[in-house]
MOPAC internal coordinates of N, CA, C and O (Angstrom, degrees):
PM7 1SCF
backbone

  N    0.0000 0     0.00 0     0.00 0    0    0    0
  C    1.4455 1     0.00 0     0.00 0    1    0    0
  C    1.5182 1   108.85 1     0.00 0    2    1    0
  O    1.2310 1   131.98 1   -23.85 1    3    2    1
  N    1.1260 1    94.47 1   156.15 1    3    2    1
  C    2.2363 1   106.49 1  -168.69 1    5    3    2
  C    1.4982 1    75.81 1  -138.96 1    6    5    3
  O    1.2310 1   132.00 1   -54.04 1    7    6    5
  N    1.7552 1    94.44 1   125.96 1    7    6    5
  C    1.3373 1   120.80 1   165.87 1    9    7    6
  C    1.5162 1   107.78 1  -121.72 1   10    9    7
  O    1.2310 1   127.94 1   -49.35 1   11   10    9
  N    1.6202 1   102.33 1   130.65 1   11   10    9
  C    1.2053 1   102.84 1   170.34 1   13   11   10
  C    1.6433 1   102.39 1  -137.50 1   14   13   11
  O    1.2310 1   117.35 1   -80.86 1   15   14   13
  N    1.0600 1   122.64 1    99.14 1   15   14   13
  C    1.4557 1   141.95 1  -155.84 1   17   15   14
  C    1.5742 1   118.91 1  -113.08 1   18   17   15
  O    1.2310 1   120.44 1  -104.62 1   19   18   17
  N    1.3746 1   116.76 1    75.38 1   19   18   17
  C    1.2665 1   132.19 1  -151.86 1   21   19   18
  C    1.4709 1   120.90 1    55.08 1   22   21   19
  O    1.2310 1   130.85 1  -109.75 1   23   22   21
  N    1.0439 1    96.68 1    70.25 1   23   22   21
  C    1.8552 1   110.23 1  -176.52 1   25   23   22
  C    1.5699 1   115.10 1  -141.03 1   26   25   23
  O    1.2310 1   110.15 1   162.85 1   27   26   25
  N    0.9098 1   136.11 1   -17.15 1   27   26   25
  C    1.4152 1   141.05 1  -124.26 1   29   27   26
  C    1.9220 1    89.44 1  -129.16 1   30   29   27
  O    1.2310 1   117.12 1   152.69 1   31   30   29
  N    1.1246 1   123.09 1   -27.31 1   31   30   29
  C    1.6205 1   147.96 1   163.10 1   33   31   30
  C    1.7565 1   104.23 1   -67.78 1   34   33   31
  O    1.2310 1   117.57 1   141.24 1   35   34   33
  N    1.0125 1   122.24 1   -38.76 1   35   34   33
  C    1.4836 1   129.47 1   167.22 1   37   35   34
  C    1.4154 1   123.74 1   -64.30 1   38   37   35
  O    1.2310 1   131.65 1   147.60 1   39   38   37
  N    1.1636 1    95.12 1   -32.40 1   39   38   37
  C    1.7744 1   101.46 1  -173.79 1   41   39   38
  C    1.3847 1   115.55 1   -73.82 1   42   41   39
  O    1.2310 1   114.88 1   -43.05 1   43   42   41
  N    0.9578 1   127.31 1   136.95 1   43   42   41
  C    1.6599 1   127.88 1   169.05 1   45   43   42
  C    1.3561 1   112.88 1   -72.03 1   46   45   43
  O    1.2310 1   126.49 1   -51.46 1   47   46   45
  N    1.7586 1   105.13 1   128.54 1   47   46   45
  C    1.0001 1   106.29 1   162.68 1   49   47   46
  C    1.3482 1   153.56 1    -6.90 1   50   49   47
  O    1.2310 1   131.65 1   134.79 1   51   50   49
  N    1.5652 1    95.11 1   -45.21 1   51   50   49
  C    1.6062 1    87.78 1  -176.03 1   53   51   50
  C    1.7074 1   107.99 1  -104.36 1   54   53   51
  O    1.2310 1   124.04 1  -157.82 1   55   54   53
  N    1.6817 1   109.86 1    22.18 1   55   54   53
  C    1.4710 1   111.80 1  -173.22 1   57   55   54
  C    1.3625 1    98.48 1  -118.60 1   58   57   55
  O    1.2310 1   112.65 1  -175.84 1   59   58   57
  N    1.5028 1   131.49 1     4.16 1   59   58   57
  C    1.0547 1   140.19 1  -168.96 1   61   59   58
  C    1.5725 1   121.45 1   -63.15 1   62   61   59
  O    1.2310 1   120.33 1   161.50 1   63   62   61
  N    1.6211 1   116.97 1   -18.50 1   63   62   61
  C    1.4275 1   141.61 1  -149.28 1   65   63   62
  C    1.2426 1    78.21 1  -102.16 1   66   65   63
  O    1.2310 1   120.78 1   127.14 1   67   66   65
  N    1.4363 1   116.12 1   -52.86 1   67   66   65
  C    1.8041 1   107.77 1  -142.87 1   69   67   66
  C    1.5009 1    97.46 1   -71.67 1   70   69   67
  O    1.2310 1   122.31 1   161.91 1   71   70   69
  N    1.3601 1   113.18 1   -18.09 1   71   70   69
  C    1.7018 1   113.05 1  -144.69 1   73   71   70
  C    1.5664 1    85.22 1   -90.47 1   74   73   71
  O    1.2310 1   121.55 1   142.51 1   75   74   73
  N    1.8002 1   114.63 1   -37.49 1   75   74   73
  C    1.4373 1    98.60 1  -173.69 1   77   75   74
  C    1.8522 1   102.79 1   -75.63 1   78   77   75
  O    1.2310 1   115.09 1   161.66 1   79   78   77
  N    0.9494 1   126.92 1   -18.34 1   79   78   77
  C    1.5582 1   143.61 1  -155.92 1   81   79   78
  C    1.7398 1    83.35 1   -81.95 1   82   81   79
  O    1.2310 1   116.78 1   125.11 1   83   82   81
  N    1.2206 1   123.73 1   -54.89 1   83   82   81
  C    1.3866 1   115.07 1   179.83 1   85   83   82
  C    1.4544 1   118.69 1   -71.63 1   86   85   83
  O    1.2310 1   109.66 1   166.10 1   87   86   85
  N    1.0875 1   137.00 1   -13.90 1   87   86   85
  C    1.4652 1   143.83 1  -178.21 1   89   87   86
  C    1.4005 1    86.88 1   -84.63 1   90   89   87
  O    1.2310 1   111.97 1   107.90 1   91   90   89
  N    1.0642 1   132.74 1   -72.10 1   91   90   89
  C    1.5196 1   129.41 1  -162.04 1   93   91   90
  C    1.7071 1   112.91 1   -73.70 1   94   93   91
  O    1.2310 1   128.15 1   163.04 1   95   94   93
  N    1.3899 1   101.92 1   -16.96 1   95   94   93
  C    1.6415 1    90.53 1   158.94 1   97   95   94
  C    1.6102 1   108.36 1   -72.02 1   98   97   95
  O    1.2310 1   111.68 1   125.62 1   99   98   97
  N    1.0779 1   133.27 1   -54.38 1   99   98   97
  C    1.4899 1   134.11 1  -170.88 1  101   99   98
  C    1.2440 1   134.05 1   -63.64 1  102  101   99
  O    1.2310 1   125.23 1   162.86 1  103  102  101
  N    1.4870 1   107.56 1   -17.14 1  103  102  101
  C    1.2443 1   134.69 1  -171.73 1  105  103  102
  C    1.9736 1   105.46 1   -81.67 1  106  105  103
  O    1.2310 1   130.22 1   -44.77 1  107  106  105
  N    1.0678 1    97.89 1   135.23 1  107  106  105
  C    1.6057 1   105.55 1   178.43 1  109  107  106
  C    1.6267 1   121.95 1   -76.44 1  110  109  107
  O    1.2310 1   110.08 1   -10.91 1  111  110  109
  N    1.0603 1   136.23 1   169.09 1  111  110  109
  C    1.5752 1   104.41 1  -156.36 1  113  111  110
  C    2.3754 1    84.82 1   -98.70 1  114  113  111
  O    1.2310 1   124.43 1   -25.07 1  115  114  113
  N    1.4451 1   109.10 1   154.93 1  115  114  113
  C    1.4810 1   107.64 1  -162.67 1  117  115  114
  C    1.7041 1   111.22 1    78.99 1  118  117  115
  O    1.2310 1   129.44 1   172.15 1  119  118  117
  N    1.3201 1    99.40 1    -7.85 1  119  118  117
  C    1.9585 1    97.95 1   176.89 1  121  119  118
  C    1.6180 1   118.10 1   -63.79 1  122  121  119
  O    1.2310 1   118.89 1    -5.59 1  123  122  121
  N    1.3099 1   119.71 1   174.41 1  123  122  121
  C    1.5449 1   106.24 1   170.58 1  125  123  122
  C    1.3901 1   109.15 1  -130.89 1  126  125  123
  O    1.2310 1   119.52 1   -24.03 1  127  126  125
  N    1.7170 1   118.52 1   155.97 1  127  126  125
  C    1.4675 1   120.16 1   168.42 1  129  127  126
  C    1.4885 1    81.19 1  -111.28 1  130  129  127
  O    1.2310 1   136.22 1   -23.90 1  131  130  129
  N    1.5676 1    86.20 1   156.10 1  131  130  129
  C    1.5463 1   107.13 1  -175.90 1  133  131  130
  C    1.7563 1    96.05 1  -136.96 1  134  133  131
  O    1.2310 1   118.89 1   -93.87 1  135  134  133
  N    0.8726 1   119.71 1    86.13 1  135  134  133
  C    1.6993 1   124.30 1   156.11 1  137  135  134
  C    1.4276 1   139.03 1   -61.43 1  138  137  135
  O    1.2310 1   117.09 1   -45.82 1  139  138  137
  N    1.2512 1   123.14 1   134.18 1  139  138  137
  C    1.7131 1   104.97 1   172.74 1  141  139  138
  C    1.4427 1    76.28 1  -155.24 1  142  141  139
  O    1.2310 1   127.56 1   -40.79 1  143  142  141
  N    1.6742 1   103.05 1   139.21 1  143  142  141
  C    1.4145 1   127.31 1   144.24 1  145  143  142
  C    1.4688 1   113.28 1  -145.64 1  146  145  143
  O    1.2310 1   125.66 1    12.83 1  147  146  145
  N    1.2482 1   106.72 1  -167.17 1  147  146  145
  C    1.4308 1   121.17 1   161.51 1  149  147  146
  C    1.1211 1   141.93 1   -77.18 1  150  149  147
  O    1.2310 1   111.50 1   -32.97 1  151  150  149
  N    1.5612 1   133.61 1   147.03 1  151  150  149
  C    1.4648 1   118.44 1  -162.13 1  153  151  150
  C    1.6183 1   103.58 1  -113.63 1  154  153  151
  O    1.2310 1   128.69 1     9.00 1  155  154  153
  N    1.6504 1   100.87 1  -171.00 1  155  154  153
  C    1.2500 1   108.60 1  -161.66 1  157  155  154
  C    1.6930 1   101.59 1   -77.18 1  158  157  155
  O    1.2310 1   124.24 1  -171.84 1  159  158  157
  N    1.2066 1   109.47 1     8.16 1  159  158  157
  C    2.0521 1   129.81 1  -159.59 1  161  159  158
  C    1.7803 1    92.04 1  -109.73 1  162  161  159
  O    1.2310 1   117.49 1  -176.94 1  163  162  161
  N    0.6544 1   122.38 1     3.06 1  163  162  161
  C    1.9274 1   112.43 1  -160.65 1  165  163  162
  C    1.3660 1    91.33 1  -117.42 1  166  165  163
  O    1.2310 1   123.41 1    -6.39 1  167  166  165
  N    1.8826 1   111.06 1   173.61 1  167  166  165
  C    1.5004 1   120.53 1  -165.21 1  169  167  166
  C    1.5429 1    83.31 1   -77.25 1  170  169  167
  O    1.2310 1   120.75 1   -35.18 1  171  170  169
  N    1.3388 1   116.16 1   144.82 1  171  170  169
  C    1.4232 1   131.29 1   142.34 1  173  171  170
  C    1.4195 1   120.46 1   -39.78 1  174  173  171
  O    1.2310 1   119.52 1   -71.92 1  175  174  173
  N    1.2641 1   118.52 1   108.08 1  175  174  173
  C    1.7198 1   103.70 1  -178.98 1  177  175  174
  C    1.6746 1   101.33 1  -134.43 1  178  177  175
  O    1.2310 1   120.58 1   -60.86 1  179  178  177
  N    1.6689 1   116.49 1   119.14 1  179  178  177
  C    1.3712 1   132.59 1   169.09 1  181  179  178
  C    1.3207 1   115.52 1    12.91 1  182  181  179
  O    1.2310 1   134.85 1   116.23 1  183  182  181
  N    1.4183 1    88.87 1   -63.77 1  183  182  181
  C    1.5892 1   118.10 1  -146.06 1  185  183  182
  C    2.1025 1   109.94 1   -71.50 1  186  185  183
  O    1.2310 1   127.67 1  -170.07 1  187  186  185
  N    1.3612 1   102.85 1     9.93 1  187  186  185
  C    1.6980 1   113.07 1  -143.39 1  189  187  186
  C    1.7858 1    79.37 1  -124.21 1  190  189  187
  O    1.2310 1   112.46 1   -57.42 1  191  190  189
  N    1.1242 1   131.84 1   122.58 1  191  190  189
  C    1.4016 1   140.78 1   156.35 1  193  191  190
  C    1.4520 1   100.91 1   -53.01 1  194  193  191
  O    1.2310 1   118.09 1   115.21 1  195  194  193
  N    1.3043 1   121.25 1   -64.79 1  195  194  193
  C    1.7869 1   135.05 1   179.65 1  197  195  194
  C    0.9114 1   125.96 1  -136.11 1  198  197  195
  O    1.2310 1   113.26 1   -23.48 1  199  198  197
  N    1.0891 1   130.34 1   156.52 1  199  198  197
  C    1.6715 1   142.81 1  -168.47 1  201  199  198
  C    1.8960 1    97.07 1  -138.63 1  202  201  199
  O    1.2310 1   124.69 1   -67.06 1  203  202  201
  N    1.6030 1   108.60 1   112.94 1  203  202  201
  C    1.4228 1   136.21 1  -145.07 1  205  203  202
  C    1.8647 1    98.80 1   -86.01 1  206  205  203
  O    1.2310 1   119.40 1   -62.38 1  207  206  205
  N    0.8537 1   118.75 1   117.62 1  207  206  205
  C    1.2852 1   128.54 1   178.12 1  209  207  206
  C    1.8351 1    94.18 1   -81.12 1  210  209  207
  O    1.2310 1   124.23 1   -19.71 1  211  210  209
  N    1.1476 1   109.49 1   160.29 1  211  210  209
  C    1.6109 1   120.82 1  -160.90 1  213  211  210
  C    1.7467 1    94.66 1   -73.27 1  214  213  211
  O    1.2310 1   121.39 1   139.36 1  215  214  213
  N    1.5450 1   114.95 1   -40.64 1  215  214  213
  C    1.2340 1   101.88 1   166.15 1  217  215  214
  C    1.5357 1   142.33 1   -71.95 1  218  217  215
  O    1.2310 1   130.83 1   160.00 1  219  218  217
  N    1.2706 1    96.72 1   -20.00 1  219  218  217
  C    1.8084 1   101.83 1   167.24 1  221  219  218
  C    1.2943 1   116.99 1   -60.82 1  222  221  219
  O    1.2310 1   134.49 1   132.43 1  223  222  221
  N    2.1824 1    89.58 1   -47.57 1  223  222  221
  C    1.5400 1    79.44 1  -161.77 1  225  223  222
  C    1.8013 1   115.91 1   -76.50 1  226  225  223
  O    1.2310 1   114.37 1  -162.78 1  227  226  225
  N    1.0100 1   128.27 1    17.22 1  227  226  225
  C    1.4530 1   153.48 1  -159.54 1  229  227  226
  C    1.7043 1    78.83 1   -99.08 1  230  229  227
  O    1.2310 1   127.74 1    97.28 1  231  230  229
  N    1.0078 1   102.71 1   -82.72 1  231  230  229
  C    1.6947 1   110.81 1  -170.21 1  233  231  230
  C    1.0824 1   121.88 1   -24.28 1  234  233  231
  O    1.2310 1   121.43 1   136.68 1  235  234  233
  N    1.7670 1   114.87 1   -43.32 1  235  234  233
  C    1.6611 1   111.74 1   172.74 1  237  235  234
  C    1.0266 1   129.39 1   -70.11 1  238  237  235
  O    1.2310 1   109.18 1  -169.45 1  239  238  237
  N    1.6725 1   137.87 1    10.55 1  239  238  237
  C    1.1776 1   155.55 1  -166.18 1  241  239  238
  C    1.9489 1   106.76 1  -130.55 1  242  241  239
  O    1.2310 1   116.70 1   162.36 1  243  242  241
  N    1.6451 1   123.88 1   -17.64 1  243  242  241
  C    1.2579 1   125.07 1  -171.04 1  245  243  242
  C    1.4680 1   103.50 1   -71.91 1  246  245  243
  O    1.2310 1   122.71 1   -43.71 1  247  246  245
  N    1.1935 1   112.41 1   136.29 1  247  246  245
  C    1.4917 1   122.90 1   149.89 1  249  247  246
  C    1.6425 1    99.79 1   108.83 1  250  249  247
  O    1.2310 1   119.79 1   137.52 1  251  250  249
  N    1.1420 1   118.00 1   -42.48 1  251  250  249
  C    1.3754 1   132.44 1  -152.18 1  253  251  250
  C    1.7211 1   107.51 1   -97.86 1  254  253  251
  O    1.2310 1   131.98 1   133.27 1  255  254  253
  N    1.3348 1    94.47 1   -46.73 1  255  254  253
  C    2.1473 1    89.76 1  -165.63 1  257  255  254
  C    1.7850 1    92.92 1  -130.98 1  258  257  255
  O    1.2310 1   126.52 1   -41.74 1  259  258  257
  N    0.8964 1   105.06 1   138.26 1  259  258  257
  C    1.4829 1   130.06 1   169.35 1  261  259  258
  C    1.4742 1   137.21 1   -88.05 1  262  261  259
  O    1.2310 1   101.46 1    38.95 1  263  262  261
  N    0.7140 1   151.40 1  -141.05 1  263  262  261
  C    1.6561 1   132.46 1   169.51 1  265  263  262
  C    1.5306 1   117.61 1    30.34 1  266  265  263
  O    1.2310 1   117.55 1  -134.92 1  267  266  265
  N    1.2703 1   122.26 1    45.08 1  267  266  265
  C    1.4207 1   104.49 1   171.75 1  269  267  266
  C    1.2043 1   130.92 1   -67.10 1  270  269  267
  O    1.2310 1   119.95 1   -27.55 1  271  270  269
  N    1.1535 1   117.70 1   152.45 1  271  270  269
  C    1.7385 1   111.25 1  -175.81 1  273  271  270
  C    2.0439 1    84.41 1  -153.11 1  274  273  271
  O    1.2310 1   121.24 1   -55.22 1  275  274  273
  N    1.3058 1   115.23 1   124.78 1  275  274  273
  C    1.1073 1   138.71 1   178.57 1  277  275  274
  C    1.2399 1   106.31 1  -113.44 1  278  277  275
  O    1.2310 1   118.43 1   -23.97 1  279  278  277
  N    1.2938 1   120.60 1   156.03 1  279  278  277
  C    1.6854 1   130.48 1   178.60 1  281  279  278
  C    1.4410 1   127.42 1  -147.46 1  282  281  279
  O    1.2310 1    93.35 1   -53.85 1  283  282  281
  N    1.0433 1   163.39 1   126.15 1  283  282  281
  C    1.4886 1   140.58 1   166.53 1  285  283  282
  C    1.6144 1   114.84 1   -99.88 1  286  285  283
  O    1.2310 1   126.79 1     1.40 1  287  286  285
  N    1.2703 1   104.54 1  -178.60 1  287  286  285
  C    1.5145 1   110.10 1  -174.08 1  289  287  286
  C    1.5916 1   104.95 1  -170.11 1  290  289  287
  O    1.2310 1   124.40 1   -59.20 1  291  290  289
  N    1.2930 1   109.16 1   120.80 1  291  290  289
  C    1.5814 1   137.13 1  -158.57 1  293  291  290
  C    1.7753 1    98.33 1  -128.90 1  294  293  291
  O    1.2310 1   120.31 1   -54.82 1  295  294  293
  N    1.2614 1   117.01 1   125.18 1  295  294  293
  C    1.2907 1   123.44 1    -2.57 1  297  295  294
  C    1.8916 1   105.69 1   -94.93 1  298  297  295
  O    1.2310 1   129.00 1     7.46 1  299  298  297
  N    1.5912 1   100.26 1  -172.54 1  299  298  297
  C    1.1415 1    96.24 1  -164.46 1  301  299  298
  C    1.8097 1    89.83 1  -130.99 1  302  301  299
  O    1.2310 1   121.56 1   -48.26 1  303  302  301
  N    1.4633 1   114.62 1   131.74 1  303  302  301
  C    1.5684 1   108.76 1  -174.38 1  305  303  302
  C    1.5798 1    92.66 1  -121.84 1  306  305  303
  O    1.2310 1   114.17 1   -34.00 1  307  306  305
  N    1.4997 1   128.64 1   146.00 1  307  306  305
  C    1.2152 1   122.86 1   176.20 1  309  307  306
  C    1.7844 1   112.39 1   -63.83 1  310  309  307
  O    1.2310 1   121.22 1   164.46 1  311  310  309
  N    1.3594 1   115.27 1   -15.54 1  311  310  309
  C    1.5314 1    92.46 1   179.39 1  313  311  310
  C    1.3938 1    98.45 1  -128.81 1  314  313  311
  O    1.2310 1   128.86 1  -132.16 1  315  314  313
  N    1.2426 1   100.54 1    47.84 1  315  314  313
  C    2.1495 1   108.46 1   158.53 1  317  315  314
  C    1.2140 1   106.29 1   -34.00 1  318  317  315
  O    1.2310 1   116.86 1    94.48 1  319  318  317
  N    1.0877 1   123.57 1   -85.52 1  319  318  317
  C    1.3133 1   116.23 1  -157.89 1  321  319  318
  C    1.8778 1   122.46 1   -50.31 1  322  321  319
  O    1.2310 1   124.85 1   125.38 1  323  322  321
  N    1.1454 1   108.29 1   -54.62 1  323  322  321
  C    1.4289 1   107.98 1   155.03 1  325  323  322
  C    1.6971 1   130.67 1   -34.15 1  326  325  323
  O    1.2310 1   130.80 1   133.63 1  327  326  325
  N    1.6515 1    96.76 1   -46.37 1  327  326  325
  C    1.7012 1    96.17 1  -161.94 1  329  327  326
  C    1.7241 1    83.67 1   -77.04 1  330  329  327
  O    1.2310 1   113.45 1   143.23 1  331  330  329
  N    1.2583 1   129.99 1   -36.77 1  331  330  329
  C    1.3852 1   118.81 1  -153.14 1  333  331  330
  C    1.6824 1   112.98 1   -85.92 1  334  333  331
  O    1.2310 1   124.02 1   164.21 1  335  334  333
  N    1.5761 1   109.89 1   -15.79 1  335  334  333
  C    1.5496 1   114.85 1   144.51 1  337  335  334
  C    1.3924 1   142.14 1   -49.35 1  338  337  335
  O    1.2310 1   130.13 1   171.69 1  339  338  337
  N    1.0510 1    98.07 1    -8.31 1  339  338  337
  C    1.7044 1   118.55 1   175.06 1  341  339  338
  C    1.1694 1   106.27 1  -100.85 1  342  341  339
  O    1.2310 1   110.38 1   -59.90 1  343  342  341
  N    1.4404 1   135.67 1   120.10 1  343  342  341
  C    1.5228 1   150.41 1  -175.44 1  345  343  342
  C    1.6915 1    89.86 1   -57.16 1  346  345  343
  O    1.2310 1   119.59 1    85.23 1  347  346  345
  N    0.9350 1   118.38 1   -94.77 1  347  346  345
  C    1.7450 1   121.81 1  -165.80 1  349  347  346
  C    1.5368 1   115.85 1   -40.53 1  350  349  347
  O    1.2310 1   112.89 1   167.22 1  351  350  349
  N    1.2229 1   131.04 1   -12.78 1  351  350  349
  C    1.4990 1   151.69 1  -177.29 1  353  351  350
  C    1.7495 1    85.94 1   -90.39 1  354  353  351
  O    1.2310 1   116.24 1    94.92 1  355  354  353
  N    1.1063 1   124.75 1   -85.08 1  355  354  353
  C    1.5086 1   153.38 1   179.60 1  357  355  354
  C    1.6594 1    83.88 1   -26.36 1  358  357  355
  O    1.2310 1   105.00 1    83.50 1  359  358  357
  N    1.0388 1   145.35 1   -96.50 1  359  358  357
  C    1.6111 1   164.72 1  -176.45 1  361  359  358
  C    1.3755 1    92.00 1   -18.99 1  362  361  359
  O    1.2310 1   117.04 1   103.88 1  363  362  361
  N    1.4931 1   123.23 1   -76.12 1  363  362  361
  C    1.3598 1   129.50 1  -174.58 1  365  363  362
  C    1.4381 1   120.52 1   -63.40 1  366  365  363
  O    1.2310 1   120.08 1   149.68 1  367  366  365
  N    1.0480 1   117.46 1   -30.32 1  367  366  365
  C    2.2229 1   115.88 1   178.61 1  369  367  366
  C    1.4924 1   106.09 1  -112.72 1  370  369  367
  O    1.2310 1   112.21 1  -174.84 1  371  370  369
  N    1.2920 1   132.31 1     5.16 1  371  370  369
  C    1.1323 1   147.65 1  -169.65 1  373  371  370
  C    2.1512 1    89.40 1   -51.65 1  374  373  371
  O    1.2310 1   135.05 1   102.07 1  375  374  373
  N    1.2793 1    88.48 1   -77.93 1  375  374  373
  C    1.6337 1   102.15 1  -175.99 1  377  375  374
  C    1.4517 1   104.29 1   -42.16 1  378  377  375
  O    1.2310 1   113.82 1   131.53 1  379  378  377
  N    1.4439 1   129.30 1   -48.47 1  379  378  377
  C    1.7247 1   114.74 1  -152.69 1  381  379  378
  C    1.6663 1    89.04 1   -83.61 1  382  381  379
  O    1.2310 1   122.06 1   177.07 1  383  382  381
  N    1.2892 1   113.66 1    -2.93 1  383  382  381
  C    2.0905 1    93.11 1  -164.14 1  385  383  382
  C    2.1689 1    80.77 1   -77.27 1  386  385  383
  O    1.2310 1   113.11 1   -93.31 1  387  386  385
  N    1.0080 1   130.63 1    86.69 1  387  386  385
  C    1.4853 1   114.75 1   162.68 1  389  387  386
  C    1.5507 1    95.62 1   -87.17 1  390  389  387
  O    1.2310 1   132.31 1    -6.41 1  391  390  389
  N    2.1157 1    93.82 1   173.59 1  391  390  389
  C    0.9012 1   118.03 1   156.14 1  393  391  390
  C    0.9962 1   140.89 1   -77.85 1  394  393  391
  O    1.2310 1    98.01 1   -41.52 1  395  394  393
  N    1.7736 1   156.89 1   138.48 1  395  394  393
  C    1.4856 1   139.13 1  -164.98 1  397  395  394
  C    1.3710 1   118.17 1  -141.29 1  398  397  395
  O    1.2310 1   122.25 1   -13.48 1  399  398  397
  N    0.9033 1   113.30 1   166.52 1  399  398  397
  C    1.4716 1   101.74 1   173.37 1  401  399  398
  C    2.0209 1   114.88 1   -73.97 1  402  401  399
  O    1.2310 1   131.00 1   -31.40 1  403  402  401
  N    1.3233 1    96.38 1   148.60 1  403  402  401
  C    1.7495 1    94.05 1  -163.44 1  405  403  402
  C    1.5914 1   119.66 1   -59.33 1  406  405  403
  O    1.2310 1   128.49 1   167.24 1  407  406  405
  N    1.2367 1   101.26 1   -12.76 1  407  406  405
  C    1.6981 1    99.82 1   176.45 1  409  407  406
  C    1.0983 1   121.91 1   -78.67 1  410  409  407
  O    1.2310 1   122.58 1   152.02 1  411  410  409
  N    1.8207 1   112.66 1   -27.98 1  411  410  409
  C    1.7021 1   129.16 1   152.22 1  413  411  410
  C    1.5455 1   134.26 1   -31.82 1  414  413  411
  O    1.2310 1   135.86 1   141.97 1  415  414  413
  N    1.7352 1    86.90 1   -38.03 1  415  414  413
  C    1.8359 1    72.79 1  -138.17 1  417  415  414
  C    1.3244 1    92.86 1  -103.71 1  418  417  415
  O    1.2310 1   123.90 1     0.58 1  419  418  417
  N    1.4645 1   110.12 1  -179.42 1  419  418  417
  C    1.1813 1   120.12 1   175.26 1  421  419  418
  C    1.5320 1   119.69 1   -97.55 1  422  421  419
  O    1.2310 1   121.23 1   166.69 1  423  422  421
  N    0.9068 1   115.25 1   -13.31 1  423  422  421
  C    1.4788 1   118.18 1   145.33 1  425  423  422
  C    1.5306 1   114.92 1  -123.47 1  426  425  423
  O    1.2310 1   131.34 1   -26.39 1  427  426  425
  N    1.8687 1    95.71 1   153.61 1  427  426  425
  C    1.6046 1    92.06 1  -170.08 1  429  427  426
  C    1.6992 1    98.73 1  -133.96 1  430  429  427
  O    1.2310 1   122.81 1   -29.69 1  431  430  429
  N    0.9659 1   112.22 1   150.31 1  431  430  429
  C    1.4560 1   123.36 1  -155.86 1  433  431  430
  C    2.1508 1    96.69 1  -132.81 1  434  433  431
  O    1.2310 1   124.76 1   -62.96 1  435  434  433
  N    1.2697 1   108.47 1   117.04 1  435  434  433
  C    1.2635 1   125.42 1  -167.41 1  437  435  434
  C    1.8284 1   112.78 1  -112.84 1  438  437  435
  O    1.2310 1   117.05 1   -29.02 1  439  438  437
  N    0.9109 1   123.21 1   150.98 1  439  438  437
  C    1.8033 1   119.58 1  -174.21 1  441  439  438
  C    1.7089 1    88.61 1  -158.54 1  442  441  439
  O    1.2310 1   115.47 1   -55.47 1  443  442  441
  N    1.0855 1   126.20 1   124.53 1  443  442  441
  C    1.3855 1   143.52 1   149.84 1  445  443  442
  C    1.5591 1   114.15 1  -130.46 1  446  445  443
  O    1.2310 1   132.53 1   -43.31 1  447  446  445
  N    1.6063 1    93.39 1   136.69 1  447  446  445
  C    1.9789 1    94.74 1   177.51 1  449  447  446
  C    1.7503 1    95.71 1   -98.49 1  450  449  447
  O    1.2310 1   134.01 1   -26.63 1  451  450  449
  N    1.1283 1    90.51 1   153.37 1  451  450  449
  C    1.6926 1   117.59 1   174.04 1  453  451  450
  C    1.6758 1   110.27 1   -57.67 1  454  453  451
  O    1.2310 1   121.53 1   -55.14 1  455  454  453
  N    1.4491 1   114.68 1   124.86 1  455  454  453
  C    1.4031 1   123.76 1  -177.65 1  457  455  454
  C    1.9513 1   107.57 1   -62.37 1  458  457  455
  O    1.2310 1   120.10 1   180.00 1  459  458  457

């Protein structure tokens, strides 16, 4: 498995090929990429080259891996991961982080296995 777990939003545009081009070189054939970024629905934050419309992010998975299984997750705070490391943070937003369907959410979470 090739994890790229809020990373893939960082990359520049025009390096975007190589990064999927390198996952699928490394990947064993039946292997999986597992993606999550942000969507075109979430706060705008600086730090993000792009924010993936449901069809892009579809795109990084065409041709190549099969089995898709997409997901979303509402709500989406720019420092999730941080606030939800904190036990008493974790206790209190635990319930609103649901799961959604991927056209929903503000983050979208992608799994394709290798052709």
């Amino acid at each position: 498995m090739v994890t790229l777990l809020d990373v893939i939003e960082h990359v520049p545009d025009v390096r975007e090929p190589a990064v999927l081009d390198e996952a699928w070189r490394v990947l064993c054939p039946g292997g999986s990429l597992l993606v999550s970024t942000n969507t075109d629905r979430s706060v705008v934050e600086w730090k993000h080259d792009r924010h993936y419309s449901q069809e892009r992010f579809r795109g990084l998975f065409v041709d190549r891996f099969h089995e898709l299984r997409l997901v979303g997750l509402v709500p989406y705070f720019p420092t999730l991961r941080a606030w939800l490391g904190a036990p008493l943070v974790w206790r209190l937003f635990r319930d609103r982080l649901r799961p959604c369907d991927a056209d929903e959410g503000q983050v979208v979470i992608g799994v394709g296995r290798k052709r």
